[in-house]
N, CA, C, O and CB atoms as a CASP TS submission, in Angstrom:
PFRMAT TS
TARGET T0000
AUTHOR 0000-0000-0000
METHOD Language model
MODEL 1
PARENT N/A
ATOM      1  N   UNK     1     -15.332 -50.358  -7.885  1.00  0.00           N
ATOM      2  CA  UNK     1     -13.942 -50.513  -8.274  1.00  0.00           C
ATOM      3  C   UNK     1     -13.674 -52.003  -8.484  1.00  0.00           C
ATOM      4  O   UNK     1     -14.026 -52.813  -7.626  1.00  0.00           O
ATOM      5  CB  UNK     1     -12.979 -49.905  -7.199  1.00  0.00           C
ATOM      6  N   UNK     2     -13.215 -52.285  -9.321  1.00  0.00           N
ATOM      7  CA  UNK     2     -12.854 -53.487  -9.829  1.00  0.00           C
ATOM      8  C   UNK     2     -11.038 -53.584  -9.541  1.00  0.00           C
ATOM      9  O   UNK     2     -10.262 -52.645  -9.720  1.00  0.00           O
ATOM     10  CB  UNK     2     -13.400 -53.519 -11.525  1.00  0.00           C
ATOM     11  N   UNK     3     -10.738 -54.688  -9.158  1.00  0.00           N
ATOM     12  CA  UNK     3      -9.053 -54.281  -9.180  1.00  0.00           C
ATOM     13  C   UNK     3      -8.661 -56.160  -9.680  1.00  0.00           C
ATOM     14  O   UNK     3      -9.181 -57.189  -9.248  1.00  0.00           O
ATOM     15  CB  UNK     3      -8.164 -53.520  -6.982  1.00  0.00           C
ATOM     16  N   UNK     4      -7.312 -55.938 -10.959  1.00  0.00           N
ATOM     17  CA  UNK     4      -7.154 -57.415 -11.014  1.00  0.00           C
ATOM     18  C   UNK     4      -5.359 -57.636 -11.022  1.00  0.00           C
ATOM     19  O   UNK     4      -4.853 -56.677 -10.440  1.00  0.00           O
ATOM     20  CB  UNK     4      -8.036 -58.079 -12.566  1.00  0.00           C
ATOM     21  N   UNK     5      -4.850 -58.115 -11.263  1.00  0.00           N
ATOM     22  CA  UNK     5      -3.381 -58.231 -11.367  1.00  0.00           C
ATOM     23  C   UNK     5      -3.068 -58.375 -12.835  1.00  0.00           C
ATOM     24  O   UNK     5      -3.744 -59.236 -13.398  1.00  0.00           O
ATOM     25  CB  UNK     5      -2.808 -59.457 -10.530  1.00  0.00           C
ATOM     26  N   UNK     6      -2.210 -57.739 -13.571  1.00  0.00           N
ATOM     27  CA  UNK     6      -1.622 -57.854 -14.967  1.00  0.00           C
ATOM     28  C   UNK     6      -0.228 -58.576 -14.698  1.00  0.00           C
ATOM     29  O   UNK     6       0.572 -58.254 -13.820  1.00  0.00           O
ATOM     30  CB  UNK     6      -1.435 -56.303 -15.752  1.00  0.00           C
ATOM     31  N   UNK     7      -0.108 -59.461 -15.482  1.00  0.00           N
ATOM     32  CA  UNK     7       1.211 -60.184 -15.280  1.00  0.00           C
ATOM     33  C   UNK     7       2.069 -60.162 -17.009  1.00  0.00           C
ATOM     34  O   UNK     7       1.708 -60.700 -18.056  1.00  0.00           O
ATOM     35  CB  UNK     7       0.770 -62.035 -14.607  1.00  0.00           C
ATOM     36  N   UNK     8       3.198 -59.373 -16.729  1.00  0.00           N
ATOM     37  CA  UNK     8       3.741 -59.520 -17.934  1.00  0.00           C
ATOM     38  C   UNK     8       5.361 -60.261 -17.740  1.00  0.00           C
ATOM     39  O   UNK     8       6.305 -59.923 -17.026  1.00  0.00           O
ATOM     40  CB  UNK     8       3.710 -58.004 -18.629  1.00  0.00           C
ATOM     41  N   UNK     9       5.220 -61.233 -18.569  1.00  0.00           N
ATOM     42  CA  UNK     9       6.717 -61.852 -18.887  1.00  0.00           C
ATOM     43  C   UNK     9       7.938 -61.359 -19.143  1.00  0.00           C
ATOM     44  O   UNK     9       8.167 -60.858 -20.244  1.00  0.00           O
ATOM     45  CB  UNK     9       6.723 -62.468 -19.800  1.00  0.00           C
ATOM     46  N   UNK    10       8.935 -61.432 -18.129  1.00  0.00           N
ATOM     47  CA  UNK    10       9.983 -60.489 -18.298  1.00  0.00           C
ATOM     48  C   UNK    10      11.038 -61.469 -19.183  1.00  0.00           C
ATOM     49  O   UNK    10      10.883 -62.631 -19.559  1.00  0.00           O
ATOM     50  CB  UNK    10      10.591 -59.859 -16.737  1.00  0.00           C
ATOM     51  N   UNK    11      12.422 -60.336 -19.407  1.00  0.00           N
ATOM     52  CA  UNK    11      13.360 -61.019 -20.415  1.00  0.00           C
ATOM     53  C   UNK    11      14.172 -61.977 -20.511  1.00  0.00           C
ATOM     54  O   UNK    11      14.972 -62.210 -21.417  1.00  0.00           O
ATOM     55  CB  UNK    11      13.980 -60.465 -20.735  1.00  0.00           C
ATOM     56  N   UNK    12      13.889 -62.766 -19.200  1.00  0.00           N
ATOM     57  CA  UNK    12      14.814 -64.243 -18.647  1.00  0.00           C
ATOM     58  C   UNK    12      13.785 -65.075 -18.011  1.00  0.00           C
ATOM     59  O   UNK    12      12.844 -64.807 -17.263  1.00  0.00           O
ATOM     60  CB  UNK    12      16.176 -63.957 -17.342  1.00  0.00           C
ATOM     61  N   UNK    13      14.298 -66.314 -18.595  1.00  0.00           N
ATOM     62  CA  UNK    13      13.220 -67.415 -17.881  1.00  0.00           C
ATOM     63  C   UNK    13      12.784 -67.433 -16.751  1.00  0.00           C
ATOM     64  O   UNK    13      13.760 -67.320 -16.009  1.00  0.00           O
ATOM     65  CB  UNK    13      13.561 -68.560 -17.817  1.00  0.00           C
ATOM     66  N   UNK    14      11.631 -67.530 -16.013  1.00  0.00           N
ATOM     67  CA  UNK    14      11.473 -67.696 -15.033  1.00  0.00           C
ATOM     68  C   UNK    14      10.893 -66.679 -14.571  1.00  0.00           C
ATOM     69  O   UNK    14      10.125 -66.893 -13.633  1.00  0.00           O
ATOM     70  CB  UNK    14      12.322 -68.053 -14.577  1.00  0.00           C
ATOM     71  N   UNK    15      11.062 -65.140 -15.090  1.00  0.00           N
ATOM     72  CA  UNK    15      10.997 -64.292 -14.530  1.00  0.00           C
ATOM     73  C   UNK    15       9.682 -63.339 -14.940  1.00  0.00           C
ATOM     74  O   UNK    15       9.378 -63.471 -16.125  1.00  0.00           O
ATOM     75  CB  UNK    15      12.186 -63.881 -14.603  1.00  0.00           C
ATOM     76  N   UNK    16       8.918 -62.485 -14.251  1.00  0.00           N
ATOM     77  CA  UNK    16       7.645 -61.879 -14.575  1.00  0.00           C
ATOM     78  C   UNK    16       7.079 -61.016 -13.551  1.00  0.00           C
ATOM     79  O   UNK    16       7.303 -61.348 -12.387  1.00  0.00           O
ATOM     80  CB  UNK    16       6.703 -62.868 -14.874  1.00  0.00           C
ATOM     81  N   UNK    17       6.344 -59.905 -13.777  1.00  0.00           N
ATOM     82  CA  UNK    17       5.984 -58.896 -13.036  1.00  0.00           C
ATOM     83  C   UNK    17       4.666 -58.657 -13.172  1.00  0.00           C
ATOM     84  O   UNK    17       4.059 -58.816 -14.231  1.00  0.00           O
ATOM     85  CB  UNK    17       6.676 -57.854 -13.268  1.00  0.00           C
ATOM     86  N   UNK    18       4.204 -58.299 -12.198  1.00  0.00           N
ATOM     87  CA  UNK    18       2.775 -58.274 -11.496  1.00  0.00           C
ATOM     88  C   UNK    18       2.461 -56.872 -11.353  1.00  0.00           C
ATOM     89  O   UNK    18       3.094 -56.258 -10.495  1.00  0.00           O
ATOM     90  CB  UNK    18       2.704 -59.008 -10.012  1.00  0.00           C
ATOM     91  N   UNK    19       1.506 -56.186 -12.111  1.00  0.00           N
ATOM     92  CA  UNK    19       1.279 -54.888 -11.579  1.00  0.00           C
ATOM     93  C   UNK    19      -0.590 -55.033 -10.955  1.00  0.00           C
ATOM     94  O   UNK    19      -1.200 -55.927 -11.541  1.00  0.00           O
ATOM     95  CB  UNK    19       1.644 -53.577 -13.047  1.00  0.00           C
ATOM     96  N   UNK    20      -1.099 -54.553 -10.300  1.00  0.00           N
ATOM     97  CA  UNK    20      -2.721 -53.533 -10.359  1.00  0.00           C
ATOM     98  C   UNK    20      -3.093 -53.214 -10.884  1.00  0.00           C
ATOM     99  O   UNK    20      -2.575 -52.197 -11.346  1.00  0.00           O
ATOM    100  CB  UNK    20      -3.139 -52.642 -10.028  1.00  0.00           C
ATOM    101  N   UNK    21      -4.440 -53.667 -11.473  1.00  0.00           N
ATOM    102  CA  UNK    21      -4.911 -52.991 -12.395  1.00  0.00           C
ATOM    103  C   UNK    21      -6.557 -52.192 -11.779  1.00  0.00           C
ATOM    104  O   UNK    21      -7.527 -52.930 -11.605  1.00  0.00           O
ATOM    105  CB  UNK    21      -4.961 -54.093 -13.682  1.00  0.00           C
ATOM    106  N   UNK    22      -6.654 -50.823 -11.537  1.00  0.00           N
ATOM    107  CA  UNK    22      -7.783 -50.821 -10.597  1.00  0.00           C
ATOM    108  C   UNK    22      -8.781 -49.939 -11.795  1.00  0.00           C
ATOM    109  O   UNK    22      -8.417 -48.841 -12.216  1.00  0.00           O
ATOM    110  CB  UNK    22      -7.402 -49.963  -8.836  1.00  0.00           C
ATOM    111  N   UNK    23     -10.064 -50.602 -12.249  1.00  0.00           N
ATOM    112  CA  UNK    23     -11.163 -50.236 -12.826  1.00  0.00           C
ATOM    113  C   UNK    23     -12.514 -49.427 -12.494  1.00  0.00           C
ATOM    114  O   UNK    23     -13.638 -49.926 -12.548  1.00  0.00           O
ATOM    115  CB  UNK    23     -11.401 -51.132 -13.104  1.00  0.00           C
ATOM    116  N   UNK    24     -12.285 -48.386 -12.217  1.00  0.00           N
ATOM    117  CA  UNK    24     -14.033 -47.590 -11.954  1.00  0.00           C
ATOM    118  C   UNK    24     -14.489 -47.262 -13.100  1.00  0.00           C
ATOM    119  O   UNK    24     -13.789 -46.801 -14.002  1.00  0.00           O
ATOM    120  CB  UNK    24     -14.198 -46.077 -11.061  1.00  0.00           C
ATOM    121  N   UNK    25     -15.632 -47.459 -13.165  1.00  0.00           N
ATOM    122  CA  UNK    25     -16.850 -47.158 -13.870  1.00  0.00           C
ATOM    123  C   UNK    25     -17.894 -45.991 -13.579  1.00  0.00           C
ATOM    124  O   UNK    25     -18.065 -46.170 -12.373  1.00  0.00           O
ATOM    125  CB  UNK    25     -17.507 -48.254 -13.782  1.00  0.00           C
ATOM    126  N   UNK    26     -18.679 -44.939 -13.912  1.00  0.00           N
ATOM    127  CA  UNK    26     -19.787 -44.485 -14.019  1.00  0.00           C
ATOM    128  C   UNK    26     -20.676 -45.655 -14.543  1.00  0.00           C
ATOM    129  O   UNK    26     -20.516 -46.829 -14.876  1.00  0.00           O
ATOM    130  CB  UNK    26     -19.724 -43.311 -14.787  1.00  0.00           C
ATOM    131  N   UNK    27     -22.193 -44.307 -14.407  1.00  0.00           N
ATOM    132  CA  UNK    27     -23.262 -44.849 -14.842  1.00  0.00           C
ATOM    133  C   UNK    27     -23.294 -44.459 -16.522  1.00  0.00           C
ATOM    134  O   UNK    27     -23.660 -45.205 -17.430  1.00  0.00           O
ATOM    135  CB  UNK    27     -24.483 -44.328 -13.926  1.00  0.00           C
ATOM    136  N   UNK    28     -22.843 -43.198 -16.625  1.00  0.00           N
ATOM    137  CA  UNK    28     -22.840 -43.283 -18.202  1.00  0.00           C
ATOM    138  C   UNK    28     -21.957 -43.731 -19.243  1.00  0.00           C
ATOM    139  O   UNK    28     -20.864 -43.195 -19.422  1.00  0.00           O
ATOM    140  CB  UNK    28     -22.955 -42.281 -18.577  1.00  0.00           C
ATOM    141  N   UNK    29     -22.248 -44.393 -19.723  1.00  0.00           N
ATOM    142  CA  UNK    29     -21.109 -45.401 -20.329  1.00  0.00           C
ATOM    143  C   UNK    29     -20.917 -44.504 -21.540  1.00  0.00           C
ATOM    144  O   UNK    29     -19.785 -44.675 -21.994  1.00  0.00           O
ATOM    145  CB  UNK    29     -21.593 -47.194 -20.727  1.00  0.00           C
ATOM    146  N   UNK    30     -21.671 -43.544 -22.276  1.00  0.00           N
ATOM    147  CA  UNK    30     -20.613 -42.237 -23.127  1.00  0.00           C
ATOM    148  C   UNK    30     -19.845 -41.364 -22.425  1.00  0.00           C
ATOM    149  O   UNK    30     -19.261 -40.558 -23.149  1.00  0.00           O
ATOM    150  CB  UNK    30     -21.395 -41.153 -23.944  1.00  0.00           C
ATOM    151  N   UNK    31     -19.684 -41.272 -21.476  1.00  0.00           N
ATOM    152  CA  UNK    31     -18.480 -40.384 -20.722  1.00  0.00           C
ATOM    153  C   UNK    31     -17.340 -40.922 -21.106  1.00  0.00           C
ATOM    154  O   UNK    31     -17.229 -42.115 -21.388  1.00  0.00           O
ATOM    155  CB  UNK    31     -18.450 -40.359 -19.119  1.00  0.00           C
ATOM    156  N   UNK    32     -16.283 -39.976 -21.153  1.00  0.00           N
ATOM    157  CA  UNK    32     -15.057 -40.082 -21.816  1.00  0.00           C
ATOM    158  C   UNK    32     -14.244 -40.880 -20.808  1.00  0.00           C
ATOM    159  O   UNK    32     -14.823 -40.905 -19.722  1.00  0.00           O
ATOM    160  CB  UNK    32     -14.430 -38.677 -22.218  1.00  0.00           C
ATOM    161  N   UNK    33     -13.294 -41.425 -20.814  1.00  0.00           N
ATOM    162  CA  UNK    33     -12.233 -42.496 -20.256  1.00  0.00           C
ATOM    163  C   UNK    33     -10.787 -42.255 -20.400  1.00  0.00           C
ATOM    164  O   UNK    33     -10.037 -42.157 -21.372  1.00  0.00           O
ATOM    165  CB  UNK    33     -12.424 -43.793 -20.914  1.00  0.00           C
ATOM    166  N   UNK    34     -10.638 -42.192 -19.153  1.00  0.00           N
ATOM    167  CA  UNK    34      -8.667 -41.827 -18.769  1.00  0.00           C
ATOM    168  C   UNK    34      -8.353 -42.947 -18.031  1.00  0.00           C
ATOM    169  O   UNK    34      -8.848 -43.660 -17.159  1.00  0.00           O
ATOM    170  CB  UNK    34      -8.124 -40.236 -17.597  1.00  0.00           C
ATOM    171  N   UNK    35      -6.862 -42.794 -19.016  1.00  0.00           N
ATOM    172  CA  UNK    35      -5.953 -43.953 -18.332  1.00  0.00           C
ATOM    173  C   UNK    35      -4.963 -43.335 -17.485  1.00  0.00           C
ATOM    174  O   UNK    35      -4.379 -42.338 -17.911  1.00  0.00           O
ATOM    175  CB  UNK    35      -5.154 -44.890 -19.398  1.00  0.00           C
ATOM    176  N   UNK    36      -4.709 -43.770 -16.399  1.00  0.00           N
ATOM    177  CA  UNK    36      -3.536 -42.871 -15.246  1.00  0.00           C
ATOM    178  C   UNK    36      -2.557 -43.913 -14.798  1.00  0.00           C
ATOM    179  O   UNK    36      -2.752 -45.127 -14.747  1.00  0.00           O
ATOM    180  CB  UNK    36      -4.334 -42.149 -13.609  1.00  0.00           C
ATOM    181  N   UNK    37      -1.340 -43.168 -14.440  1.00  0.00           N
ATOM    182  CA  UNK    37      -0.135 -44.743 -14.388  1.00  0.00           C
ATOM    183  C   UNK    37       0.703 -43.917 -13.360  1.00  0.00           C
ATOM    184  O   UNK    37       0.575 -42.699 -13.238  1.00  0.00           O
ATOM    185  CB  UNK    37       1.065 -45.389 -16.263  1.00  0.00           C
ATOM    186  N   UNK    38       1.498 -44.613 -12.692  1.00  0.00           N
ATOM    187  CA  UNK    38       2.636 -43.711 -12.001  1.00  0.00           C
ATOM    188  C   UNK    38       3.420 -44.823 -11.395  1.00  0.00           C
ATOM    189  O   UNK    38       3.324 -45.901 -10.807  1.00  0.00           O
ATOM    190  CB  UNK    38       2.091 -42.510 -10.787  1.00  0.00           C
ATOM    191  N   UNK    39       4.052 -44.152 -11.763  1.00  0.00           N
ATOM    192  CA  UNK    39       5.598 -45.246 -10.671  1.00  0.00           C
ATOM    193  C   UNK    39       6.009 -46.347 -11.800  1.00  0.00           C
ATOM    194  O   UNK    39       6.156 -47.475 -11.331  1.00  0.00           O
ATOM    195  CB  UNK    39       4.835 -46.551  -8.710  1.00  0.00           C
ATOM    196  N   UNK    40       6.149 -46.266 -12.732  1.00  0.00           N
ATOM    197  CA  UNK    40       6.900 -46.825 -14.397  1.00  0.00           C
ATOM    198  C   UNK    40       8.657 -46.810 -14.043  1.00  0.00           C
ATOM    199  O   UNK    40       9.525 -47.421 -14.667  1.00  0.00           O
ATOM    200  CB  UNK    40       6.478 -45.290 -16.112  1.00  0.00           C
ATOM    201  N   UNK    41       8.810 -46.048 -13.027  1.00  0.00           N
ATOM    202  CA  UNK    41      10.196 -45.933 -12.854  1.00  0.00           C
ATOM    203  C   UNK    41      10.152 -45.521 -11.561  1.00  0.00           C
ATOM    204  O   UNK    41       9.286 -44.757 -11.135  1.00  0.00           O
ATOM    205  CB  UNK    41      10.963 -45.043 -13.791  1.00  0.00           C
ATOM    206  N   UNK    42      11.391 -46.164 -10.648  1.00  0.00           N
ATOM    207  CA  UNK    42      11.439 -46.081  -9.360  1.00  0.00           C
ATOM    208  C   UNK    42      11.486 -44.513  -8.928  1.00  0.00           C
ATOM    209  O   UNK    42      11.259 -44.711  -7.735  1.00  0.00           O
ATOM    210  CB  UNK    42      12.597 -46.904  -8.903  1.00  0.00           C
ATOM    211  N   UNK    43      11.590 -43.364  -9.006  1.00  0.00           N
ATOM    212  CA  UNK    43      11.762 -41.725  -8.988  1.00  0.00           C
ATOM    213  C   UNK    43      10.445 -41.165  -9.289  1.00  0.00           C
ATOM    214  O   UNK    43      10.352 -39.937  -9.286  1.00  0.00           O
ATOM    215  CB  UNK    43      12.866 -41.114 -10.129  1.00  0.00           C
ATOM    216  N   UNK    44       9.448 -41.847  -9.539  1.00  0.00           N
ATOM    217  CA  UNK    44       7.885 -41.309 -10.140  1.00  0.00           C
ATOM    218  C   UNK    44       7.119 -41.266  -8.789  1.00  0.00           C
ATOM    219  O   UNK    44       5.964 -41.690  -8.769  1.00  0.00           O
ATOM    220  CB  UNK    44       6.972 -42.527 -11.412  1.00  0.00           C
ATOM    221  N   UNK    45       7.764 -40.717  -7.516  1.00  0.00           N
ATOM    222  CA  UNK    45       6.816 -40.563  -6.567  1.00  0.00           C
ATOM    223  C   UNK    45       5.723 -39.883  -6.608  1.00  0.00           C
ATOM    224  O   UNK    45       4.559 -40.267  -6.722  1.00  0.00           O
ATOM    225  CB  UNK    45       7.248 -40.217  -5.728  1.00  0.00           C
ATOM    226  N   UNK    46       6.194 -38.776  -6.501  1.00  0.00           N
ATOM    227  CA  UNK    46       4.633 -37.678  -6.962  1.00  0.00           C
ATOM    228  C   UNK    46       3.744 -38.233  -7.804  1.00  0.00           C
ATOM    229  O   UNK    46       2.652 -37.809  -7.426  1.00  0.00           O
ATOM    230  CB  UNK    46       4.916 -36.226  -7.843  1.00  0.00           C
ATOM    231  N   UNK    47       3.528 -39.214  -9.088  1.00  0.00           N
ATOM    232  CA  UNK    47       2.359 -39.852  -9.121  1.00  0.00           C
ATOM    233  C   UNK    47       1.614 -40.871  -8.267  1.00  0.00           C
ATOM    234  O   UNK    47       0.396 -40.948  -8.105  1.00  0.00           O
ATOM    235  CB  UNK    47       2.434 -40.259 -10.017  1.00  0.00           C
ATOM    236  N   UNK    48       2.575 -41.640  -7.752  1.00  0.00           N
ATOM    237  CA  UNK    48       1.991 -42.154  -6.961  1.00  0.00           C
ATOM    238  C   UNK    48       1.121 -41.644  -5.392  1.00  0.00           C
ATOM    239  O   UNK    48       0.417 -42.364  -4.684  1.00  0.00           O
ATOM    240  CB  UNK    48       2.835 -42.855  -6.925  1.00  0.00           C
ATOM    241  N   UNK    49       1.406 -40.439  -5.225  1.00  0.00           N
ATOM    242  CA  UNK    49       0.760 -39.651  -4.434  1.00  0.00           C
ATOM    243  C   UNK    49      -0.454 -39.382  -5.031  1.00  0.00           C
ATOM    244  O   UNK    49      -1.561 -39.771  -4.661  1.00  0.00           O
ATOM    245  CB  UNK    49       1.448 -38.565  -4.118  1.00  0.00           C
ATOM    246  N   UNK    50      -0.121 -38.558  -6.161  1.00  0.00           N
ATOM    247  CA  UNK    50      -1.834 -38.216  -7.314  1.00  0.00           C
ATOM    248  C   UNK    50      -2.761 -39.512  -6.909  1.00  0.00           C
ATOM    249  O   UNK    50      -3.866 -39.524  -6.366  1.00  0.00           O
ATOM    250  CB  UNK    50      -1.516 -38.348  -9.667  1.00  0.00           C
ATOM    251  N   UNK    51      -2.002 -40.511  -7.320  1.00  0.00           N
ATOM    252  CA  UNK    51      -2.962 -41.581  -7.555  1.00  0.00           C
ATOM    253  C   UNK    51      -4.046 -42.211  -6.294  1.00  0.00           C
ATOM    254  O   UNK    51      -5.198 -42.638  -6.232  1.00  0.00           O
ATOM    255  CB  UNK    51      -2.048 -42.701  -8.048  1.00  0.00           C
ATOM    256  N   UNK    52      -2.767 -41.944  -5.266  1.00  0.00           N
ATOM    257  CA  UNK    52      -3.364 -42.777  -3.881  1.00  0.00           C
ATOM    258  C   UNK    52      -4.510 -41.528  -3.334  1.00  0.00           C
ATOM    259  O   UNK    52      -5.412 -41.870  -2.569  1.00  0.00           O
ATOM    260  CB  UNK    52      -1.811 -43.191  -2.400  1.00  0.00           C
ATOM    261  N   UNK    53      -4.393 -40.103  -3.782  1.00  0.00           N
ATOM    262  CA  UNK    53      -5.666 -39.571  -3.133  1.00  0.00           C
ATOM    263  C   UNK    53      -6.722 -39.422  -4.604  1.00  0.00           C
ATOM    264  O   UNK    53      -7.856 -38.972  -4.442  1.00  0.00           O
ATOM    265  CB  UNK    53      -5.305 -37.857  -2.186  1.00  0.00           C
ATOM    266  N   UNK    54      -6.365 -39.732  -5.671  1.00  0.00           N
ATOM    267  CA  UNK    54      -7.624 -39.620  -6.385  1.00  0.00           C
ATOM    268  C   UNK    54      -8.331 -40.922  -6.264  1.00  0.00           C
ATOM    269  O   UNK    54      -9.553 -40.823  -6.371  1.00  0.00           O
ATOM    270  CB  UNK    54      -7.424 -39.236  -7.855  1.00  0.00           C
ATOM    271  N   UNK    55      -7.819 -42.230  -6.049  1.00  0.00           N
ATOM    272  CA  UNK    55      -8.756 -43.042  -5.693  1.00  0.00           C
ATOM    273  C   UNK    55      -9.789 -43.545  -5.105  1.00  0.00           C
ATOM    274  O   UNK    55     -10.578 -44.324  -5.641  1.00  0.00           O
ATOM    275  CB  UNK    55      -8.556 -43.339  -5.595  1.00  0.00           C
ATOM    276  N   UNK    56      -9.866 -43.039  -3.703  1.00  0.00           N
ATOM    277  CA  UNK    56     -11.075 -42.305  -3.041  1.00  0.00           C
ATOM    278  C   UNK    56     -12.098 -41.480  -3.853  1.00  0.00           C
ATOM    279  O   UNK    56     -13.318 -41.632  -3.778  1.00  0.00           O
ATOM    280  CB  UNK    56     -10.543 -41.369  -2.083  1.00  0.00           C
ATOM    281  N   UNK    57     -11.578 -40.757  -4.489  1.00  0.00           N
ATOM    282  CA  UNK    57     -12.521 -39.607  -5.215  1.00  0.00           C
ATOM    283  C   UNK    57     -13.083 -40.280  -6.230  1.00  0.00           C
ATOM    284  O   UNK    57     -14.297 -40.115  -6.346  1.00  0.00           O
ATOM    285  CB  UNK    57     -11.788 -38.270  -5.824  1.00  0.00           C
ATOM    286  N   UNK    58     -12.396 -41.204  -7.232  1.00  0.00           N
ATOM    287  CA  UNK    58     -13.004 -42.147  -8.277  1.00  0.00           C
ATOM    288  C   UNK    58     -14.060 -43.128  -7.512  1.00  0.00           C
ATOM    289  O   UNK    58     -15.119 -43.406  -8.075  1.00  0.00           O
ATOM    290  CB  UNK    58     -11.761 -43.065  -9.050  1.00  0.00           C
ATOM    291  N   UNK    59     -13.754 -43.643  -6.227  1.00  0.00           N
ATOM    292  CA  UNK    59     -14.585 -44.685  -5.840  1.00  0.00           C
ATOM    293  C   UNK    59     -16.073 -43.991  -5.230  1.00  0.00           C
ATOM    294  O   UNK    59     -17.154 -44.581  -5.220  1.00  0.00           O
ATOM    295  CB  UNK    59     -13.724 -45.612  -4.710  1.00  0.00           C
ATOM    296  N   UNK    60     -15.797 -42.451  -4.681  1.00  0.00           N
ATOM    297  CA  UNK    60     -16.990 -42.377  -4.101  1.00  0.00           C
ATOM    298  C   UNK    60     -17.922 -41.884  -5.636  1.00  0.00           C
ATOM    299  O   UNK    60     -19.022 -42.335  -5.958  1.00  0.00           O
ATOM    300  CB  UNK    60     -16.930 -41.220  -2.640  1.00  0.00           C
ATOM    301  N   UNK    61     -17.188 -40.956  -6.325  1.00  0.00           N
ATOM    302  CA  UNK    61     -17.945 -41.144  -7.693  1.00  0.00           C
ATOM    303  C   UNK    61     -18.721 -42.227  -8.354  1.00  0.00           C
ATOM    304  O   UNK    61     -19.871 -42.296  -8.788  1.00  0.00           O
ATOM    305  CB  UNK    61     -17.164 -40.991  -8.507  1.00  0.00           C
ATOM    306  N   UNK    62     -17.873 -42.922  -8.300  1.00  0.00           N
ATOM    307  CA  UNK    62     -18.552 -44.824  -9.172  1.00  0.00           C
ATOM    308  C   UNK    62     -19.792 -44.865  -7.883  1.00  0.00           C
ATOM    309  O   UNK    62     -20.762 -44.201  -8.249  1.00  0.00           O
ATOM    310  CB  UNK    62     -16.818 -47.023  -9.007  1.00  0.00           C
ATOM    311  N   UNK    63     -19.943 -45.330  -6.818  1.00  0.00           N
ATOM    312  CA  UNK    63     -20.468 -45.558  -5.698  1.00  0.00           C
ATOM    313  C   UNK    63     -22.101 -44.984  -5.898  1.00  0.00           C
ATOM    314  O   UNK    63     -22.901 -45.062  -4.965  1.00  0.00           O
ATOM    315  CB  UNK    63     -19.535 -44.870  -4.562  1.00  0.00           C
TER
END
């Protein structure tokens, strides 16, 4: 697992937001590739649940 910070510039000076960005890999690099997101809006709990137990499962996979 690779994990880095994305920083995007918000709409007033000064101001900018930091998200996670967390990267697993396989060994076969033709296997297909999904992007997964949750919590885009403060009420998106239930993805963020998805997310926090599939991560384990992605890492022991990559591993």
């Amino acid at each position: 697992m690779q994990k880095t910070i994305e920083r995007i510039a918000g709409d007033s000076e000064g101001v900018a937001y930091e998200f996670p960005v967390f990267r697993f890999e396989g060994t076969d690099k033709a296997a297909p590739s999904a992007y997964v997101q949750a919590a885009l809006h403060a009420g998106e709990l239930p993805g963020v649940v998805a997310i926090d137990a599939l991560m384990p499962m992605l890492a022991k996979a990559e591993a």
